[in-house]
mmCIF file of the N, C-alpha and C atoms, coordinates in Angstrom:
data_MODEL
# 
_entry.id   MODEL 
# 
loop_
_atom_site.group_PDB 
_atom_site.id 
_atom_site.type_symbol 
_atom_site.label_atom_id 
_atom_site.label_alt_id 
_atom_site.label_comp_id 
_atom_site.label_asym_id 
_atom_site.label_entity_id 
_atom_site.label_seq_id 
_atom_site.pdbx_PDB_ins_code 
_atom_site.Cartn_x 
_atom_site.Cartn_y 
_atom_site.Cartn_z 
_atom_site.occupancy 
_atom_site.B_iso_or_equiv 
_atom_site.pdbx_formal_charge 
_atom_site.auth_seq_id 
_atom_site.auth_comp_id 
_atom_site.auth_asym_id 
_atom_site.auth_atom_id 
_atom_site.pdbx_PDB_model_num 
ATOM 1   N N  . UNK A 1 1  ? 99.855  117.387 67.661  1.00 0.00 ? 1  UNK A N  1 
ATOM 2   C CA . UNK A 1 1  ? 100.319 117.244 69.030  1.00 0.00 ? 1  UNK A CA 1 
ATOM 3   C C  . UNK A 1 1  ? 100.295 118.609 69.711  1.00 0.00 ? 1  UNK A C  1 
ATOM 4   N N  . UNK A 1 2  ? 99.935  118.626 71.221  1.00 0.00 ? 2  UNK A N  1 
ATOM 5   C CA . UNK A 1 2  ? 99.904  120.152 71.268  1.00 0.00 ? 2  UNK A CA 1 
ATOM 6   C C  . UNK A 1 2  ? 101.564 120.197 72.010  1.00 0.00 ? 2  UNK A C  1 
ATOM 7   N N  . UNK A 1 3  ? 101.758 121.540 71.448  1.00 0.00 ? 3  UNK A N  1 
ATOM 8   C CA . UNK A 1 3  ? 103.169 122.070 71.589  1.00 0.00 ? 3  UNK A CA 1 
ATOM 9   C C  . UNK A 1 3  ? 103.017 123.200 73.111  1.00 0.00 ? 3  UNK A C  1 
ATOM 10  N N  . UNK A 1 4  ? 102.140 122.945 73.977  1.00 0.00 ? 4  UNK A N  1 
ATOM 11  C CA . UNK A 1 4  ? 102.449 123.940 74.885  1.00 0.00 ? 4  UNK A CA 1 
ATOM 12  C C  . UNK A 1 4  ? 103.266 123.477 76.236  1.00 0.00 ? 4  UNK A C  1 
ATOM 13  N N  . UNK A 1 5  ? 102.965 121.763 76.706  1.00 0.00 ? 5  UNK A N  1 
ATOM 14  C CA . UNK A 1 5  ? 104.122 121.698 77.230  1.00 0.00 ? 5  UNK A CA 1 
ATOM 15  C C  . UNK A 1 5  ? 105.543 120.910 76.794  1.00 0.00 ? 5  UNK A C  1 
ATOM 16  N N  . UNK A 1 6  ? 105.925 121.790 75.459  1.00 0.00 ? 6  UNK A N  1 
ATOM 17  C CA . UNK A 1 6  ? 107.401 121.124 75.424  1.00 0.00 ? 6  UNK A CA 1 
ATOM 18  C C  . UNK A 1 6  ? 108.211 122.558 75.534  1.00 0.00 ? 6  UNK A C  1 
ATOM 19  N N  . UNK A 1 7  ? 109.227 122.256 75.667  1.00 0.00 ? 7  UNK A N  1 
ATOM 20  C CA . UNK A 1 7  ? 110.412 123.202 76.335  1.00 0.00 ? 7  UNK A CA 1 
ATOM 21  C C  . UNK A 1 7  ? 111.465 123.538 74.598  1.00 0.00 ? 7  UNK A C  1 
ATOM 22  N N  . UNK A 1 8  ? 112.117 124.390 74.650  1.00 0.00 ? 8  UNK A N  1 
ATOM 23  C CA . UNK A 1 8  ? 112.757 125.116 73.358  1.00 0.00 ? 8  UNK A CA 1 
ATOM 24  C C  . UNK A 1 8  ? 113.492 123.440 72.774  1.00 0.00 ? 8  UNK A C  1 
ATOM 25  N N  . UNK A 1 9  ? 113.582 122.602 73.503  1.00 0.00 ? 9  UNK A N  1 
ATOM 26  C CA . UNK A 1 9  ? 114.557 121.698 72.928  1.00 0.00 ? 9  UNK A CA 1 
ATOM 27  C C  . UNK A 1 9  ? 113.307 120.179 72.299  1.00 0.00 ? 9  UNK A C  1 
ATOM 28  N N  . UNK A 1 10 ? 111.837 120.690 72.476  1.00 0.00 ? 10 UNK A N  1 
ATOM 29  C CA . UNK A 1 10 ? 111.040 119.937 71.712  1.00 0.00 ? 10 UNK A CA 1 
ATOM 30  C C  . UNK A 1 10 ? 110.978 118.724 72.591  1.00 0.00 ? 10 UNK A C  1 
ATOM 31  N N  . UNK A 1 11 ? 111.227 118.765 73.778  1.00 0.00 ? 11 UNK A N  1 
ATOM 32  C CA . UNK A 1 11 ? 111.053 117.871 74.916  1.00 0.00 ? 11 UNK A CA 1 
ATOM 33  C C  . UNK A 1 11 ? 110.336 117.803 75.978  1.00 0.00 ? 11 UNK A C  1 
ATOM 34  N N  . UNK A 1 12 ? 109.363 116.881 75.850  1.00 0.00 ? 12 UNK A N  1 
ATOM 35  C CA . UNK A 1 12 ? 108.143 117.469 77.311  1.00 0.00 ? 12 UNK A CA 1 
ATOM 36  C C  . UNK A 1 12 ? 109.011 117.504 78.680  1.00 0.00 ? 12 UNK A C  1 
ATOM 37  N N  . UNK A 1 13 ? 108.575 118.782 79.114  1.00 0.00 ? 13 UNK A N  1 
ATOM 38  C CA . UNK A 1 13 ? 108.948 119.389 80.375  1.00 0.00 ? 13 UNK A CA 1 
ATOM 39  C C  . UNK A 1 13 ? 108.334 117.992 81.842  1.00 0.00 ? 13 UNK A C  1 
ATOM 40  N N  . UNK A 1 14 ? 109.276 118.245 82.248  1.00 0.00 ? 14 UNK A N  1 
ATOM 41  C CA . UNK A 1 14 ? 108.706 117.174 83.978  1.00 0.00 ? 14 UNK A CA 1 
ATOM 42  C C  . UNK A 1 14 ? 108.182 118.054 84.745  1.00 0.00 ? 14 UNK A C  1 
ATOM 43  N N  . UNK A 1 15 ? 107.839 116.725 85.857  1.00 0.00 ? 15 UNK A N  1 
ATOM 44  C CA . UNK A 1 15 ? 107.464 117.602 87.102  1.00 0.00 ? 15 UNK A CA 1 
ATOM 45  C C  . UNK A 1 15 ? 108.462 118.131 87.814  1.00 0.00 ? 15 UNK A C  1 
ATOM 46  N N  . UNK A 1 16 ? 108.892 119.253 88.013  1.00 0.00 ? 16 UNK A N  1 
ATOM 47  C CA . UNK A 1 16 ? 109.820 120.001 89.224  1.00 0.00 ? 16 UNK A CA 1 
ATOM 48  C C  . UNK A 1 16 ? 109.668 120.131 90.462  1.00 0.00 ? 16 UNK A C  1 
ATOM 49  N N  . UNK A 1 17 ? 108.482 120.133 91.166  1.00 0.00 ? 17 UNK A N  1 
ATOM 50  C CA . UNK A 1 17 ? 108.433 119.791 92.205  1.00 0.00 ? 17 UNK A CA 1 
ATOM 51  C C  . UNK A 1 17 ? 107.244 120.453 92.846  1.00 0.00 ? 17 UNK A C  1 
ATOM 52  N N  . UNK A 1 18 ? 107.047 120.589 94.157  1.00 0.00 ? 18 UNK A N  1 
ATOM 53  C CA . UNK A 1 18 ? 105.856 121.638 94.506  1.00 0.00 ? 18 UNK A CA 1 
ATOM 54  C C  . UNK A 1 18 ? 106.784 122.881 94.482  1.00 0.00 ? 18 UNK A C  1 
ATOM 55  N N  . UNK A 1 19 ? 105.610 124.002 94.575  1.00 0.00 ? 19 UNK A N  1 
ATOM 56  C CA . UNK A 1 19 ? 106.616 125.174 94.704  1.00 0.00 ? 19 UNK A CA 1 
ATOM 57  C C  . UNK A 1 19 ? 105.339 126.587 95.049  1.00 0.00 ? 19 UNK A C  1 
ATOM 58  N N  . UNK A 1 20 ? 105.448 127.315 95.498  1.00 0.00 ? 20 UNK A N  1 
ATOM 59  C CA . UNK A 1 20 ? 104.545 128.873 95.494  1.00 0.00 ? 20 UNK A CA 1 
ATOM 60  C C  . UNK A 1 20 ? 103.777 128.409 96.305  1.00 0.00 ? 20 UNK A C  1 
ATOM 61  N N  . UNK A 1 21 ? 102.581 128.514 96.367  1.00 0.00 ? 21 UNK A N  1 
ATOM 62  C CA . UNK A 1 21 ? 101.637 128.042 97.564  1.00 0.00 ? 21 UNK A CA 1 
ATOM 63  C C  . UNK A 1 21 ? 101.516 126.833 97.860  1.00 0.00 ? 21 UNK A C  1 
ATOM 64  N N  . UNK A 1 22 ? 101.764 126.069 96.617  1.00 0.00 ? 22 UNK A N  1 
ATOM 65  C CA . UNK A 1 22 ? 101.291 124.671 97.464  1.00 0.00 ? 22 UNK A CA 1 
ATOM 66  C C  . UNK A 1 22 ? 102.246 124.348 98.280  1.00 0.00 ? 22 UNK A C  1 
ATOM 67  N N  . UNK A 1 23 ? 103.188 124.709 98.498  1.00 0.00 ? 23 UNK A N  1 
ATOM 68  C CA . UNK A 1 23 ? 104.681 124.273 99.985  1.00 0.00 ? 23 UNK A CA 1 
ATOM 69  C C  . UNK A 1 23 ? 103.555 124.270 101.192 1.00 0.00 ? 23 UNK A C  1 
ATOM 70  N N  . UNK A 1 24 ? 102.708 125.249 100.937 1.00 0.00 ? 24 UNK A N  1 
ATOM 71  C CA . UNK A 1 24 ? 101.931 125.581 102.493 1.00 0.00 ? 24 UNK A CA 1 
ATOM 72  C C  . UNK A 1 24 ? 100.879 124.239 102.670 1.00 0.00 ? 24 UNK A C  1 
ATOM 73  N N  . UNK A 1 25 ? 99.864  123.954 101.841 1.00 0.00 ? 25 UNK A N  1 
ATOM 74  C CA . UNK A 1 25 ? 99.024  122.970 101.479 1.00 0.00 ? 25 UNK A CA 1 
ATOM 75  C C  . UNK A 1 25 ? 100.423 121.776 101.993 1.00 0.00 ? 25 UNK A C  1 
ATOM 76  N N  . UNK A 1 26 ? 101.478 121.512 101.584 1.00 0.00 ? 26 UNK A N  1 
ATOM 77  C CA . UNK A 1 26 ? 102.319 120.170 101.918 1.00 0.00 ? 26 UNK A CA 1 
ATOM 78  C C  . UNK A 1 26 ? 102.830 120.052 103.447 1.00 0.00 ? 26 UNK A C  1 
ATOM 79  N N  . UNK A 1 27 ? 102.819 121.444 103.877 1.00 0.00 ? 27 UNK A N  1 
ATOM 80  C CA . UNK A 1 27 ? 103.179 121.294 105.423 1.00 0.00 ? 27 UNK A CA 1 
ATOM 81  C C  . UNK A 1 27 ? 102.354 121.551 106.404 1.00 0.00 ? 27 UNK A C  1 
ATOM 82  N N  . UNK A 1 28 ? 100.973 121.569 105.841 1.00 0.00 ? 28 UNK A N  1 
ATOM 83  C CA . UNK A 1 28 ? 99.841  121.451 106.621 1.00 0.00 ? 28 UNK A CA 1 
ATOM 84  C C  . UNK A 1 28 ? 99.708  119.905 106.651 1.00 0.00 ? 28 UNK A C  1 
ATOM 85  N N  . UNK A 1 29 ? 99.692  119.349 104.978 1.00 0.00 ? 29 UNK A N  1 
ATOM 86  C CA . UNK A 1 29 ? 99.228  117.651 105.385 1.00 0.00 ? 29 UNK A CA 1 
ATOM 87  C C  . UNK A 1 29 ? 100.106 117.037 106.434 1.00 0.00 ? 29 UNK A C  1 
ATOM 88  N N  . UNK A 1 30 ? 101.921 117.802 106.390 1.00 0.00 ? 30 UNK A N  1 
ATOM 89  C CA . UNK A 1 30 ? 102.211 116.611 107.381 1.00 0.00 ? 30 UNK A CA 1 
ATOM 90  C C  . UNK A 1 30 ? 102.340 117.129 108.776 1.00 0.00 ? 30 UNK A C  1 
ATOM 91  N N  . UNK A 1 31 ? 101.760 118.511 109.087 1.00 0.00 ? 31 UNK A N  1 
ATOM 92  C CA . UNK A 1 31 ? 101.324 118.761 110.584 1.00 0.00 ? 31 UNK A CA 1 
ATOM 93  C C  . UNK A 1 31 ? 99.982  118.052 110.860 1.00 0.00 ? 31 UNK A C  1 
ATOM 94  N N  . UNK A 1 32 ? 99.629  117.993 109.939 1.00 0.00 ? 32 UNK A N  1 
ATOM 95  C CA . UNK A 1 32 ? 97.812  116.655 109.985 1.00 0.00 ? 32 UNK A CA 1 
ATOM 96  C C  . UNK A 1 32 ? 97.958  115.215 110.758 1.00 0.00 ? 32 UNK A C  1 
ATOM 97  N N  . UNK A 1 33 ? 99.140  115.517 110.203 1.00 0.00 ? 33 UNK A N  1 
ATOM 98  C CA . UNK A 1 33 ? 99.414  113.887 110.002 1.00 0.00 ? 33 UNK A CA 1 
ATOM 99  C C  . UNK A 1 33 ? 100.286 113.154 111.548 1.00 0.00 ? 33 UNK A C  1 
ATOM 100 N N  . UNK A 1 34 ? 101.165 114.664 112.016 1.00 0.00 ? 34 UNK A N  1 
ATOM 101 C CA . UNK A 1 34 ? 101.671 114.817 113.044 1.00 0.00 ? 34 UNK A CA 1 
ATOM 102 C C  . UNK A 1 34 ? 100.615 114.607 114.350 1.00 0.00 ? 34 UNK A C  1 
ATOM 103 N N  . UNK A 1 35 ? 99.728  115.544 114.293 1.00 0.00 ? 35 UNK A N  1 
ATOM 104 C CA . UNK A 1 35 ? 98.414  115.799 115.009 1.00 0.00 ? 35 UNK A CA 1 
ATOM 105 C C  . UNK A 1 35 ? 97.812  114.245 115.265 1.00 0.00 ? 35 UNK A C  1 
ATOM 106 N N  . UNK A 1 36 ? 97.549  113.812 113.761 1.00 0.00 ? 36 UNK A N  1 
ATOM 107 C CA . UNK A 1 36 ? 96.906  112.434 114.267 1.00 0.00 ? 36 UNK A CA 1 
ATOM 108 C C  . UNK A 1 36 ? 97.707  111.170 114.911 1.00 0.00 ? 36 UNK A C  1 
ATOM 109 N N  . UNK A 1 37 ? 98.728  111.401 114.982 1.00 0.00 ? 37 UNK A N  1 
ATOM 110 C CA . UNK A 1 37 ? 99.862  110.401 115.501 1.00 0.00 ? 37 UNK A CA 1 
ATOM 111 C C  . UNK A 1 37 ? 99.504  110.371 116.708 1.00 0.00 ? 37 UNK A C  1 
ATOM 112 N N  . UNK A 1 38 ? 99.574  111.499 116.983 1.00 0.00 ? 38 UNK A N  1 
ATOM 113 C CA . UNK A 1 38 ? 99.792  112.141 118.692 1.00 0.00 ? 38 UNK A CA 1 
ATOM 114 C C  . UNK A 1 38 ? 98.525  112.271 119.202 1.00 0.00 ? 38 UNK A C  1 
ATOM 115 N N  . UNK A 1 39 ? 97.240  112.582 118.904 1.00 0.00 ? 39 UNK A N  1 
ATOM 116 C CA . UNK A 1 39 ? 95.900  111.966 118.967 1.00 0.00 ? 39 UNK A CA 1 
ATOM 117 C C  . UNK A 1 39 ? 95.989  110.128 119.527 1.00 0.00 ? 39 UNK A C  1 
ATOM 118 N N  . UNK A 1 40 ? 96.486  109.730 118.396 1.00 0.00 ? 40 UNK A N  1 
ATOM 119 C CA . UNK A 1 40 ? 95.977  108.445 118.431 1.00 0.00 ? 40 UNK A CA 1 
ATOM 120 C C  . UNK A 1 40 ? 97.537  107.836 119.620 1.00 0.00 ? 40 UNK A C  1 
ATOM 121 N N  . UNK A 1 41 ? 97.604  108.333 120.287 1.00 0.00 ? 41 UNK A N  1 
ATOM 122 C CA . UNK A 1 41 ? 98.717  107.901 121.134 1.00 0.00 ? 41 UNK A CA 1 
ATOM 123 C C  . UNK A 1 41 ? 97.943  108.043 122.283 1.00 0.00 ? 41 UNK A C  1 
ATOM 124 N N  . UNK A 1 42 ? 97.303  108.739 122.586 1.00 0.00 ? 42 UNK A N  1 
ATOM 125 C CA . UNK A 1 42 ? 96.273  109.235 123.770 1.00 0.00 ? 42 UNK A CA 1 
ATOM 126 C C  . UNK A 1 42 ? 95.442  108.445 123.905 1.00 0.00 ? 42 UNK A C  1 
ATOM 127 N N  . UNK A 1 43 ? 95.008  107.115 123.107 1.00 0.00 ? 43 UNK A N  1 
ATOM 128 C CA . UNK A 1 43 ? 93.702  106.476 123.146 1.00 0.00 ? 43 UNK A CA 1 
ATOM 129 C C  . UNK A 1 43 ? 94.217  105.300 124.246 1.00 0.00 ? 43 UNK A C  1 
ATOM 130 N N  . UNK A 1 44 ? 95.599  105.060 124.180 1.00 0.00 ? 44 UNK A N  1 
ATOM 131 C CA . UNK A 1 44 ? 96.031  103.969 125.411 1.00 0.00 ? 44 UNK A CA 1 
ATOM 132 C C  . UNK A 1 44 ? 95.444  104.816 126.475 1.00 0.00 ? 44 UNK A C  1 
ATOM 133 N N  . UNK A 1 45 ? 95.525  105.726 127.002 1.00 0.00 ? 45 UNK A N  1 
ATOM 134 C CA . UNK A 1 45 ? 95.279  105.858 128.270 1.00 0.00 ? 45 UNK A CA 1 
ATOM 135 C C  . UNK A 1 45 ? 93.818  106.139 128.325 1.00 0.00 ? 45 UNK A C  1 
ATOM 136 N N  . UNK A 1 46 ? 93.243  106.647 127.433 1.00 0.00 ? 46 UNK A N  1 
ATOM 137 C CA . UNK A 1 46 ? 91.675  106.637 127.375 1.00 0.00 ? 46 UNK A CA 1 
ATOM 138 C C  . UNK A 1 46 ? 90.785  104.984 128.071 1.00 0.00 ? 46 UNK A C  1 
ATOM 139 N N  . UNK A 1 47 ? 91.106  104.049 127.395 1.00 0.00 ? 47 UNK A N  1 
ATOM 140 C CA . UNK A 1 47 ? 90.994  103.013 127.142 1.00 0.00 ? 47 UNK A CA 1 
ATOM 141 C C  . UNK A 1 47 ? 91.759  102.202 127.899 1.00 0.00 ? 47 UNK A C  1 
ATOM 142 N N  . UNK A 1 48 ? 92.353  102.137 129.263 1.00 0.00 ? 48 UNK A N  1 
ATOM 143 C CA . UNK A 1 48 ? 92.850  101.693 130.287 1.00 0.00 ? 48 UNK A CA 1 
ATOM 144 C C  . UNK A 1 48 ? 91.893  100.783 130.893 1.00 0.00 ? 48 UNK A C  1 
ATOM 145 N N  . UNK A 1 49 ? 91.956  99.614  131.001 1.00 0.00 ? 49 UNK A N  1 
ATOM 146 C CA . UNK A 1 49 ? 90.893  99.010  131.810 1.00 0.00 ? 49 UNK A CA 1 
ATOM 147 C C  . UNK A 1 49 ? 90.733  99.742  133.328 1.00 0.00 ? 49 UNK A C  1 
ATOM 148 N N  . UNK A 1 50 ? 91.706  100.120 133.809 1.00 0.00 ? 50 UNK A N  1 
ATOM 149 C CA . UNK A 1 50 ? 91.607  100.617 135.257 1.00 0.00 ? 50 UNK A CA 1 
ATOM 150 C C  . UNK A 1 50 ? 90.822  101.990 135.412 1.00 0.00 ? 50 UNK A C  1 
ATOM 151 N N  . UNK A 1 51 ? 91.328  102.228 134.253 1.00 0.00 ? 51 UNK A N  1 
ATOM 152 C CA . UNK A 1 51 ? 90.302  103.827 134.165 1.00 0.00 ? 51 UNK A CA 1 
ATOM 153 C C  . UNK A 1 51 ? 88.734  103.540 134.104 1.00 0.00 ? 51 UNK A C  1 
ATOM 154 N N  . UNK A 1 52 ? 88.411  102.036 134.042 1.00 0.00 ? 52 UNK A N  1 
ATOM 155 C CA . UNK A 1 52 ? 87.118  101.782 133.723 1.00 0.00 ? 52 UNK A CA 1 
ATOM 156 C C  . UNK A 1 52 ? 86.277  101.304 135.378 1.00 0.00 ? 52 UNK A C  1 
ATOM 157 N N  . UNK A 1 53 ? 87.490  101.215 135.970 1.00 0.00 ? 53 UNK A N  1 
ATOM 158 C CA . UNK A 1 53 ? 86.942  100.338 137.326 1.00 0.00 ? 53 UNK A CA 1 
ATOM 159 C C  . UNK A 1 53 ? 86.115  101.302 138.168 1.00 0.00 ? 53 UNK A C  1 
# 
């Protein structure tokens, strides 16, 4: 068995969480995600029949 991820008590270690750079990578996806909300909120008025007349 490989012994590199268990912890002094012979217990595989979990996930802890994000942490060091990837925090940045996680608050880019949900400014992405923000962005496309608010994008796709703009398409009502794009797409107005009256805007078409």
């Amino acid at each position: 068995m490989n012994n590199r991820h268990m912890n002094s008590d012979g217990e595989l270690s979990g996930i802890s969480g994000l942490g060091g750079w990837l925090i940045l990578i996680q608050i880019s996806l949900w400014l992405a995600l923000v962005f496309l909300i608010s994008d796709v909120s703009q398409v009502n008025v794009i797409m107005d029949p009256a805007r078409w007349k």
